[in-house]
C-alpha positions as CSV (number, residue, x, y, z in Angstrom):
1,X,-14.7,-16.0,15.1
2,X,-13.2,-15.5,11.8
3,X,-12.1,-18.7,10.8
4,X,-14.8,-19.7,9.0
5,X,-14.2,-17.1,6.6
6,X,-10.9,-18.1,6.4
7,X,-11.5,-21.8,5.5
8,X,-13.9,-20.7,2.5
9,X,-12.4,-20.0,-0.6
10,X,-15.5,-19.0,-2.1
11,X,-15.9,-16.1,0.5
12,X,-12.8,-15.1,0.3
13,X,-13.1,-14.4,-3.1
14,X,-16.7,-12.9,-2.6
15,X,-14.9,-10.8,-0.3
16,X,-11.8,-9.5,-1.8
17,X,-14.2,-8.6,-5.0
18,X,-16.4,-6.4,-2.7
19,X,-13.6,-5.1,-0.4
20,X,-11.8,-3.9,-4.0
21,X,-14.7,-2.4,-5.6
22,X,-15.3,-0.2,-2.2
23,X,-11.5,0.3,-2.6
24,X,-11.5,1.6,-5.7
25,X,-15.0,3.4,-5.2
26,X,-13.4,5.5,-2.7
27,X,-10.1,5.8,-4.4
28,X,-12.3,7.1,-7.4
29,X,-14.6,9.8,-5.7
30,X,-11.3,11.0,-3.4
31,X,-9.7,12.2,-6.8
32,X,-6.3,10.0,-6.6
33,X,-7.2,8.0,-9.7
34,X,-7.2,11.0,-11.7
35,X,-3.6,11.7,-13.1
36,X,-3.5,15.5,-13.2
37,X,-4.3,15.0,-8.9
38,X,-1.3,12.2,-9.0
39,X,1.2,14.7,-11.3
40,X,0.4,18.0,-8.7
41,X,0.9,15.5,-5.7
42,X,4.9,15.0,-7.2
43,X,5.2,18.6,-7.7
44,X,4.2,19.2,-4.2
45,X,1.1,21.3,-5.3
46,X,-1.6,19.1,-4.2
47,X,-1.3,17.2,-1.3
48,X,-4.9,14.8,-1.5
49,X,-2.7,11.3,-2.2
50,X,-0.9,11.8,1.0
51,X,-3.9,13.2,3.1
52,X,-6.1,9.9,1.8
53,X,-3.0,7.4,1.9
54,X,-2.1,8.6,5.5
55,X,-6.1,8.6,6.3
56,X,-5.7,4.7,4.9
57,X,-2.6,3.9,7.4
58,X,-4.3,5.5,10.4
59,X,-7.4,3.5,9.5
60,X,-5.6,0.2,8.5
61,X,-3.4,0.9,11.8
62,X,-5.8,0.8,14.8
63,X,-8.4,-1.8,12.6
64,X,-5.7,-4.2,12.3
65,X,-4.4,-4.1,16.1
66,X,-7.6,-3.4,17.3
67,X,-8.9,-6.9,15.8
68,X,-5.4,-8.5,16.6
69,X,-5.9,-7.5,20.4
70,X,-9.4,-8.8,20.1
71,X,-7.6,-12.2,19.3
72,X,-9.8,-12.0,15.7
73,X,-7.0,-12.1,13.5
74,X,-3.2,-12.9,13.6
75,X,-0.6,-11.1,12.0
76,X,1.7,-13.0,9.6
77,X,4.5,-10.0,8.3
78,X,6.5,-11.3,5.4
79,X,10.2,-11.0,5.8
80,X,12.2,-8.4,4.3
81,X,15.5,-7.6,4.1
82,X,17.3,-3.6,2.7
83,X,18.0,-5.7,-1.1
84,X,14.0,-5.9,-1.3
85,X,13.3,-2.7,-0.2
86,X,15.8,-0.9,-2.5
87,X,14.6,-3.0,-5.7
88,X,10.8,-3.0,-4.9
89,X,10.9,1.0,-4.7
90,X,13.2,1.0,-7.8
91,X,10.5,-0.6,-9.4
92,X,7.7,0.9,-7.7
93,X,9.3,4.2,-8.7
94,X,9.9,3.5,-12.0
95,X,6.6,3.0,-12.6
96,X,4.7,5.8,-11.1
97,X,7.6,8.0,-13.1
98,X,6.6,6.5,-17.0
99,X,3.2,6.4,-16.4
100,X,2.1,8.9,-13.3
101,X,0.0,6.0,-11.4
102,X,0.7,3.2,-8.7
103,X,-1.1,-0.3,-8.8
104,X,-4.0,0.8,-6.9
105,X,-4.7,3.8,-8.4
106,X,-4.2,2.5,-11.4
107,X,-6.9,0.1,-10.7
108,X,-9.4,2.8,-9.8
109,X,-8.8,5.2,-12.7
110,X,-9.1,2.0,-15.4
111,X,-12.4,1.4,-13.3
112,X,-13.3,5.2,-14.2
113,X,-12.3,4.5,-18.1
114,X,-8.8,6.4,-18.4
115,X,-7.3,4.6,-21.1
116,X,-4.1,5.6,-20.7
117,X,-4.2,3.2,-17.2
118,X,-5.8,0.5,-19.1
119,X,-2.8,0.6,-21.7
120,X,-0.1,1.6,-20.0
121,X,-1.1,0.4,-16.7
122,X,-1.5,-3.5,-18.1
123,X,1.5,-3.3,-19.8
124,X,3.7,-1.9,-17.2
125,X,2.7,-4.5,-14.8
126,X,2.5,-7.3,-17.2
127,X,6.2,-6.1,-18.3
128,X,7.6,-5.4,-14.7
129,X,6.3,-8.0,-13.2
130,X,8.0,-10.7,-16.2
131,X,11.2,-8.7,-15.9
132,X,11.2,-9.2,-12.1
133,X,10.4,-13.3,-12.1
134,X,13.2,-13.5,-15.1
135,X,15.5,-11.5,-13.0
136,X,15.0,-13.0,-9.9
137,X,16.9,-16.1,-9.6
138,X,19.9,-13.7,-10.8
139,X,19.0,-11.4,-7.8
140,X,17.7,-12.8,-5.3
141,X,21.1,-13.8,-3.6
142,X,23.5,-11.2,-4.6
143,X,20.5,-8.4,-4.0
144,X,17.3,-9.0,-2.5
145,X,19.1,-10.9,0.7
146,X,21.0,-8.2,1.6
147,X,20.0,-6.5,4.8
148,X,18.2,-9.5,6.1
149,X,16.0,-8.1,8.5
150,X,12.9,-11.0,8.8
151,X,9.9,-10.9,9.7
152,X,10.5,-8.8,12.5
153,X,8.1,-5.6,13.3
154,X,8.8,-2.5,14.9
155,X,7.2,-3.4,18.4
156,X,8.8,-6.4,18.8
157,X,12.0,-4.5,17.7
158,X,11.4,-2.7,20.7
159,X,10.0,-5.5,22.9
160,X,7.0,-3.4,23.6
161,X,3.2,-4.1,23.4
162,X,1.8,-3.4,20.1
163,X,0.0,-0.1,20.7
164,X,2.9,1.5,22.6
165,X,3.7,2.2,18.8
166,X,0.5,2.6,17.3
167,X,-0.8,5.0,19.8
168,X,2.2,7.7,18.8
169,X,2.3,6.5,15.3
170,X,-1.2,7.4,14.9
171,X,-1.4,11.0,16.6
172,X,1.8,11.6,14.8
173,X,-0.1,10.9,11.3
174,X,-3.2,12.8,12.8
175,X,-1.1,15.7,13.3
176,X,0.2,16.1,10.0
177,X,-3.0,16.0,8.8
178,X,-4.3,18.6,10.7
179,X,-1.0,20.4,9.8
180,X,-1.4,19.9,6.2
181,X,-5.2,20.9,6.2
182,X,-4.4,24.1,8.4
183,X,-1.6,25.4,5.8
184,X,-3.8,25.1,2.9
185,X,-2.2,21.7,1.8
């Protein structure tokens, strides 16, 4: 159904432009791209980037099984392994520490005109992401192979049918929302 999307370059990129803009449209009006929202989220005083980030994996969740168990789409996980895991969130981390943003919110709020994510956004991915391709030949044997764990996901972990994880995943997720919204979060 799909694949003639997927054949077309040209609508791919029509798409991902349009899909990013509506990204960032909604990352913009929920308030995450604004860094006092971001620094009160780290505090544990405002909890709006985990409500709309958890809102995003429930979403992303049942869209993406739904259309896999429509036979629309096909899953192709990239593998990972602990090493990767460990030095993406070091860097990950790092980042959102400096500068009080993560890639896509620091999209969004240099969409809105903060200049301190235009800056020190561009920079700090320019930067990381040259430190990480110089580094990685260096790592990527020693490091980021350690804890090989593939391509594998968590229901075929468990030999199970996809939504035998979803399903709980989801009400899980749902239920700390409604938690966090009942407690004044």
């Amino acid at each position: 159904m799909l694949q003639s999307l997927h054949v077309s370059k040209r609508v791919q990129l029509v798409l991902g432009l349009v899909t990013g803009i509506l990204f960032g449209f909604l990352l913009q009006k929920s308030g995450v791209t604004t860094y006092d929202v971001i620094l009160n989220q780290l505090l544990l005083r405002d909890f709006t980037v985990v409500k709309v980030m958890l809102s995003a994996v429930v979403v992303g969740m049942v869209g993406v099984h739904l259309l896999r168990s429509l036979g629309v789409v096909r899953l192709h996980p990239k593998p990972g392994s602990v090493g990767k895991t460990i030095v993406g969130g070091l860097l990950f981390g790092v980042g959102f520490a400096i500068l009080g943003y993560c890639p896509g919110t620091i999209s969004g709020a240099i969409g809105q005109g903060s200049l301190d994510a235009l800056i020190g956004g561009t920079v700090g991915i320019v930067l990381g992401s040259w430190l990480f391709a110089v580094a990685y030949v260096k790592i990527e044997k020693p490091i980021l192979s350690k804890g090989d764990f593939g391509d594998l996901t968590l229901p075929e972990l468990f030999r199970v049918n996809a939504w035998v994880v979803v399903v709980p995943a989801v009400a899980l997720i749902v239920g700390l929302l409604v938690a966090l919204e009942h407690f004044g979060f």
